[in-house]
C-alpha positions as CSV (number, residue, x, y, z in Angstrom):
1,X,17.1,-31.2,-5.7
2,X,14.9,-28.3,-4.1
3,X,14.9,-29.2,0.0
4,X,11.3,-27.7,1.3
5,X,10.3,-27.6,4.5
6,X,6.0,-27.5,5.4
7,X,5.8,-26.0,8.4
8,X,1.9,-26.4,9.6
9,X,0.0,-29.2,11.1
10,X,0.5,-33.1,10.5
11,X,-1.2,-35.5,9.9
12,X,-2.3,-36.6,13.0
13,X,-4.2,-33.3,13.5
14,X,-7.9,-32.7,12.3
15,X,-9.1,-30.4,10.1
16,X,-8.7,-29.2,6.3
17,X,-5.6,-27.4,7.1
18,X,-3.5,-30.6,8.6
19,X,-5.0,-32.7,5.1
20,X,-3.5,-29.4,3.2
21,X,-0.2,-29.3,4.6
22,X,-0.3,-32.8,4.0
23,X,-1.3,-32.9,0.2
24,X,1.1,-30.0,-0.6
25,X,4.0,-32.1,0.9
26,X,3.3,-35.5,-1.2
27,X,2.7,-32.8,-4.1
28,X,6.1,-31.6,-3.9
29,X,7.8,-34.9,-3.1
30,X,5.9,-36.1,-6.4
31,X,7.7,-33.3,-8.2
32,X,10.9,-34.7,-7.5
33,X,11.5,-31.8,-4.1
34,X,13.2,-33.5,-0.8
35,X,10.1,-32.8,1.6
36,X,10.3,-32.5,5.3
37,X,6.7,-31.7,7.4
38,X,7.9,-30.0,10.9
39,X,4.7,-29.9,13.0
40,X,3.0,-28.5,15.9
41,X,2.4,-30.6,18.9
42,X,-0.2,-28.0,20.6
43,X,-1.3,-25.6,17.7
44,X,-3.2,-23.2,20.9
45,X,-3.3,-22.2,23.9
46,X,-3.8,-24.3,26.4
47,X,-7.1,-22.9,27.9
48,X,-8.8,-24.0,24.0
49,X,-11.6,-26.3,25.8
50,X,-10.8,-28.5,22.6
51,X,-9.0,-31.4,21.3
52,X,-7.9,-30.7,18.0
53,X,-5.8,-34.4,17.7
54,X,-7.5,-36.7,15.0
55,X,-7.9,-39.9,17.1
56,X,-10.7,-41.5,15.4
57,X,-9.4,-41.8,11.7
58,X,-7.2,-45.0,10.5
59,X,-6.1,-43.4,7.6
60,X,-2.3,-43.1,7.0
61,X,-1.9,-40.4,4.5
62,X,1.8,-40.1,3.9
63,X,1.8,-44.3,3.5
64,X,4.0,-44.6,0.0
65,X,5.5,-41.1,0.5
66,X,9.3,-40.8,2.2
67,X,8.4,-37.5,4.1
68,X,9.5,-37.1,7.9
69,X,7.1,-35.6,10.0
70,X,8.9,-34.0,12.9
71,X,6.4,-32.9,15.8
72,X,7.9,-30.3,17.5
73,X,6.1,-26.2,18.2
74,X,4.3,-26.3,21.4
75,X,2.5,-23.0,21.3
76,X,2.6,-23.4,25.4
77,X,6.1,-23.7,25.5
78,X,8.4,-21.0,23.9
79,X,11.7,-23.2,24.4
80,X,10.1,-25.3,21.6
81,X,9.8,-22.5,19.3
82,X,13.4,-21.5,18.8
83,X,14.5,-25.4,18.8
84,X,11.9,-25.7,15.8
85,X,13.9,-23.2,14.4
86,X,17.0,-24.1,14.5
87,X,15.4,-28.0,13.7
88,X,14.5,-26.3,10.5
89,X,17.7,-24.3,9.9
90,X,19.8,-28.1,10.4
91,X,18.3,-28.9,7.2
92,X,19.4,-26.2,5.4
93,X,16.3,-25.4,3.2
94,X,15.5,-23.7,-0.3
95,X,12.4,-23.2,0.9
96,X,10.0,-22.8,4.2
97,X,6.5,-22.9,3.7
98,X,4.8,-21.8,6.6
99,X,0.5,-22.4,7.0
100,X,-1.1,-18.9,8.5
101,X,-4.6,-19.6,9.5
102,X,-4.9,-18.6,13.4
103,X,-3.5,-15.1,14.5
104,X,-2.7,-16.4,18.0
105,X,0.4,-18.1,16.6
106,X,1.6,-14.8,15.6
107,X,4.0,-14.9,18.4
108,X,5.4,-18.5,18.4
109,X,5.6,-17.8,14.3
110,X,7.3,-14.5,15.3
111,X,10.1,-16.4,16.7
112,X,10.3,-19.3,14.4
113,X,10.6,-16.9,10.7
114,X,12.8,-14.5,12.3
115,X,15.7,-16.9,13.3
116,X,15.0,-18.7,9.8
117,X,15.7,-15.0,8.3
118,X,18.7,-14.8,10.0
119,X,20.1,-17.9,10.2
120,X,19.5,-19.2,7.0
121,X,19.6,-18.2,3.3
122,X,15.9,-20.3,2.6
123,X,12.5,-18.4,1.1
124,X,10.1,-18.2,3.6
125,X,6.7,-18.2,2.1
126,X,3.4,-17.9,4.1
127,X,0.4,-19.5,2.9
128,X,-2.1,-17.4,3.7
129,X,-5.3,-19.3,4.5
130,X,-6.7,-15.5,5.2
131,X,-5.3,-12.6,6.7
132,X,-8.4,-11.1,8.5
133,X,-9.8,-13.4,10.8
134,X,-13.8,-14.2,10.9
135,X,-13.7,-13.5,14.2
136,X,-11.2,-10.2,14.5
137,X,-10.1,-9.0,17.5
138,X,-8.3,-6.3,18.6
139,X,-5.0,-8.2,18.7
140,X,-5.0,-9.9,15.4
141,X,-3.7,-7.2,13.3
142,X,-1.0,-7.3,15.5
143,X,-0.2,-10.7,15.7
144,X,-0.7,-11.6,12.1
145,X,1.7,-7.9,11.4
146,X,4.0,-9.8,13.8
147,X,4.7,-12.8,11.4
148,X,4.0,-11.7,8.2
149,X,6.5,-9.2,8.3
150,X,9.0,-11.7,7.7
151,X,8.0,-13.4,4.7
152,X,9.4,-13.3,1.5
153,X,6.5,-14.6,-0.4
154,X,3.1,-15.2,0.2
155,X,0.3,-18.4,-1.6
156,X,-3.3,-16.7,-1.2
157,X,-6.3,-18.6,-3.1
158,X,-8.5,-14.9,-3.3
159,X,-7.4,-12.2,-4.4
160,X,-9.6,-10.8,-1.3
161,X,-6.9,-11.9,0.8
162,X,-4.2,-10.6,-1.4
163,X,-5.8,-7.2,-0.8
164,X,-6.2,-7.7,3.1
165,X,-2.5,-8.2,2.8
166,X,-1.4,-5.4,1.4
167,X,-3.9,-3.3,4.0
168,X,-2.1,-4.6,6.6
169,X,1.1,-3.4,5.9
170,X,0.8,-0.8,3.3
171,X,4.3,0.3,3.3
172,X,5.3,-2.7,1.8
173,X,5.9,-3.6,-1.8
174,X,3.9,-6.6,-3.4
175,X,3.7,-8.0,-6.9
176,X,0.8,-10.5,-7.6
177,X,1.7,-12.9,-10.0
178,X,-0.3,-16.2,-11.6
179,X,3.0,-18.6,-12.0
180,X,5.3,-17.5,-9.7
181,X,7.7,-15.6,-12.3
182,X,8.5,-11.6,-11.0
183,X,9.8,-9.2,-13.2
184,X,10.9,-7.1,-10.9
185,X,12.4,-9.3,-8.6
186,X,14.1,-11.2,-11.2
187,X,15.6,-7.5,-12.2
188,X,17.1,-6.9,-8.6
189,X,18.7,-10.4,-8.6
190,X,20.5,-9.8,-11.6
191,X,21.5,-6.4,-10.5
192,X,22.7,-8.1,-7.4
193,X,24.7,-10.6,-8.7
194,X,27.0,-8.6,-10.5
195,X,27.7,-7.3,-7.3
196,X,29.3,-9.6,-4.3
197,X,27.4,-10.1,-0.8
198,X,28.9,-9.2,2.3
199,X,29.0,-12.8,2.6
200,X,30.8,-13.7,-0.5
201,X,28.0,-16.0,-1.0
202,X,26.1,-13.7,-3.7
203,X,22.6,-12.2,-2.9
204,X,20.7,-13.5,-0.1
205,X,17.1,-14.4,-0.6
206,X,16.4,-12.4,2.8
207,X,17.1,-9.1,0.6
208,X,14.9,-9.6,-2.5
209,X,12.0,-6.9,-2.9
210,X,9.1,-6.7,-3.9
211,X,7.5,-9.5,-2.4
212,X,5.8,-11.9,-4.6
213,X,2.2,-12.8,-4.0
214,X,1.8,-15.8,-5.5
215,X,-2.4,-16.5,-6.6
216,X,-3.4,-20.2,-7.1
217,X,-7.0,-21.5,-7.3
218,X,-7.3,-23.8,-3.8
219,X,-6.3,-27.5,-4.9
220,X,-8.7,-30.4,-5.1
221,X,-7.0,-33.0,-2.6
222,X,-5.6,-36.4,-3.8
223,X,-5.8,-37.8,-0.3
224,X,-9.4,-39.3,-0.6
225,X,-9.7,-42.2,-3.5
226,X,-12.9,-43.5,-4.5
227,X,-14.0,-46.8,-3.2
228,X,-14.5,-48.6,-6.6
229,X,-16.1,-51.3,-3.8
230,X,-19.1,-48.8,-2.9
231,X,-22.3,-49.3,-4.0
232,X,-23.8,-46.0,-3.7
233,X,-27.3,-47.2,-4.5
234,X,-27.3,-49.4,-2.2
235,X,-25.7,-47.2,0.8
236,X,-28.8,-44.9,0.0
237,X,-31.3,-47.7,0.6
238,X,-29.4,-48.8,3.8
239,X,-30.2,-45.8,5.0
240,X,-33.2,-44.3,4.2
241,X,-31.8,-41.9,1.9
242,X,-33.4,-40.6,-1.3
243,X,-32.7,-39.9,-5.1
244,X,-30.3,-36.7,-4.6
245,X,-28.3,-36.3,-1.6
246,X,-27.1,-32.8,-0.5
247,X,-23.9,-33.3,1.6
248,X,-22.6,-30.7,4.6
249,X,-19.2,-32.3,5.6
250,X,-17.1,-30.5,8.5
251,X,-16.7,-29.3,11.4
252,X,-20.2,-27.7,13.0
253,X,-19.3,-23.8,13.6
254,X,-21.7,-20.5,13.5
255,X,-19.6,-19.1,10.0
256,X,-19.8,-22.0,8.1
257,X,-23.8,-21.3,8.3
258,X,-25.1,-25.0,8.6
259,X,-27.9,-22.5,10.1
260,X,-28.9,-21.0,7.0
261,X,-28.3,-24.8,4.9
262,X,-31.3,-26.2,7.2
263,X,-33.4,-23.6,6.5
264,X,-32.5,-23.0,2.5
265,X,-33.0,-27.6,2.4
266,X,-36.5,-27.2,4.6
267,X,-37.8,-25.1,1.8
268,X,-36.7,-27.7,-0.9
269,X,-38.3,-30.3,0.8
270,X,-41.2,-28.6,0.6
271,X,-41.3,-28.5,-3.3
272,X,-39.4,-32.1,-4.0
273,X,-39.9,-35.3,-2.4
274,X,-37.2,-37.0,-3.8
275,X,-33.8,-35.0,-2.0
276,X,-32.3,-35.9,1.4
277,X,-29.6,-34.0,3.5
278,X,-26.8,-35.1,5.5
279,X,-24.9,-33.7,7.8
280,X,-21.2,-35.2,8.6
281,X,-19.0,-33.8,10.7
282,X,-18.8,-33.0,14.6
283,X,-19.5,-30.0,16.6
284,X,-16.4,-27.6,17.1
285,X,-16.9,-26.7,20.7
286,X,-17.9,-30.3,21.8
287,X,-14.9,-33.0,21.4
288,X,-14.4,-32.9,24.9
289,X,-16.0,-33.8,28.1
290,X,-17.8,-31.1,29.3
291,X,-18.7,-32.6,33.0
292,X,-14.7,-32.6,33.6
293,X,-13.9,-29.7,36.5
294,X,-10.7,-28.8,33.8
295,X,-13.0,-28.5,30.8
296,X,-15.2,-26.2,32.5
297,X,-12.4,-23.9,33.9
298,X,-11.0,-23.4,30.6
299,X,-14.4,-22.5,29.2
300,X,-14.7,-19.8,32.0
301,X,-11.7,-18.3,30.9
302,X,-11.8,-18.8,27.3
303,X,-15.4,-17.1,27.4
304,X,-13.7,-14.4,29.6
305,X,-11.1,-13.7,26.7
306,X,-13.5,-13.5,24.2
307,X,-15.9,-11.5,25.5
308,X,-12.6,-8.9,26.2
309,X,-11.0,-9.2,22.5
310,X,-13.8,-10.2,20.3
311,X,-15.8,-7.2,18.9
312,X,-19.0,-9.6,18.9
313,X,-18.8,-11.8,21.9
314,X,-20.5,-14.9,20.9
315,X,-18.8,-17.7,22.2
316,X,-20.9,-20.5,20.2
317,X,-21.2,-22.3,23.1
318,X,-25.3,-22.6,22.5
319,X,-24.5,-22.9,18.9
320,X,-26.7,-25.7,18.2
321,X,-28.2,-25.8,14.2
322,X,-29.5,-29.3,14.8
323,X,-32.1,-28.7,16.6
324,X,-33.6,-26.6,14.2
């Protein structure tokens, strides 16, 4: 039996990539892997002015599924980075699948794949949520360099971000493939294992080149089930809502472009009167209280940092599409 390890949020964190991390892990345990989920506690630094824990929802997504969920990386405290580590190395892996989708945890990730490389015989693979950030700074080459470096393998859903991989570290060797399968890699194991390791253990997965880059379409969760109780028409009446219904579900920031949804919907409305729009989800920079004395120190210096690193210092903070 394949032992995986999904390093990334947990349930108990909001946002698409904690439901990811979490779907990938029941995916696996439903094809017969042994599946452990080792989480972050604080995925940021601490001056974020948000709360990124899901405390609303009552939804238990791992209920059926025998998958641990260790909480353990605080980005704010580097003793928990190198106990992660070796939490994950006690398992002894196959495989470490690591979520990349922020370049600050470059460095705690640093840390965490380096001892795994060393330590431990297990593929780490990085799935790469992108590689160049919406919002780049001057540091997140360097970070994301940082971790990537490390991995064996890489998941990317775009072969855009395939590309941006390979740009940032062009001395490297990749091989995209569809299924998984590498020619060439598959060559240099079988060279290798006619040959004994230093180890006497046979080849190591930490020496296998080229990396693979592994391209899959971005999965359709099985978290959310149909209510076969709903009555959609009636939902509709209840609330005022007419024969089509446009949706915008998420969280409320400047790139998703809820901006230009408004405005592209106003000008449907002009030519149809039987279309309604709704807009679910809550607004990024506004989960916490912003009257606390804490709150607005940490948006001093969090609009400080931007406005030093971020080529285009717009901290959203007036981001407000609604009132459009």
């Amino acid at each position: 039996m394949t032992r995986v390890v999904c390093f990334g949020p947990g349930p108990r964190f909001k946002g698409g990539i904690a439901q990811y991390n979490t779907a990938l892990a029941r995916a696996l345990k439903d094809e017969g892997s042994e599946v452990t989920i080792v989480s972050w506690t604080q995925q940021y630094p601490a001056i974020i002015p948000r709360e990124f824990v899901d405390k609303a929802s009552r939804s238990d997504f791992l209920e059926g599924y025998d998958i641990p969920v260790h909480y353990l990386t605080n980005w704010n405290a580097p003793g928990t980075w190198k106990k992660t580590a070796k939490s994950i190395a006690a398992l002894k892996p196959d495989k470490v699948i690591l979520q990349w989708y922020n370049p600050t945890q470059g460095i705690p990730l640093n840390t965490l794949a380096k001892y795994l490389r060393k330590h431990t015989n297990a593929e780490l693979l990085f799935d790469l949520h992108f590689v160049a950030a919406k919002e780049q700074s001057s540091l997140d080459a360097r970070l994301t360099r940082m971790a990537l470096r490390h991995g064996h393998s890489f998941i990317v859903h775009a072969y855009k971000t395939a590309e941006e991989l390979k740009a940032l570290m062009p001395d490297g060797s990749f091989e995209v493939t569809l299924d998984g399968h590498s020619e060439a890699r598959s060559l240099v194991v079988g060279l290798r294992s006619m040959a004994a390791h230093p180890s006497g253990q046979g080849p190591r997965t930490n020496d296998l080149v080229p990396k693979t880059i592994l391209k899959l379409y971005h999965p359709i969760y099985s978290l959310f089930k149909p209510d076969p109780a709903f009555d959609k028409e009636a939902w509709k009446a209840r609330h005022g809502l007419k024969g089509h219904v446009f949706l915008f579900f998420g969280f409320i920031r400047k790139y998703k472009g809820l901006h230009h949804c408004l405005r592209a919907f106003a000008e449907l409305a002009k030519q149809r009167d039987d279309v309604s729009l709704m807009v679910v989800g809550e607004r990024f920079w506004q989960t916490v209280d912003q009257r606390k004395l804490s709150t607005k120190l940490k948006n001093a210096v969090f609009g400080t940092l931007k406005k030093l690193f971020l080529k285009k210092a717009d901290d959203e903070q007036g981001y407000d599409p609604l009132a459009l």
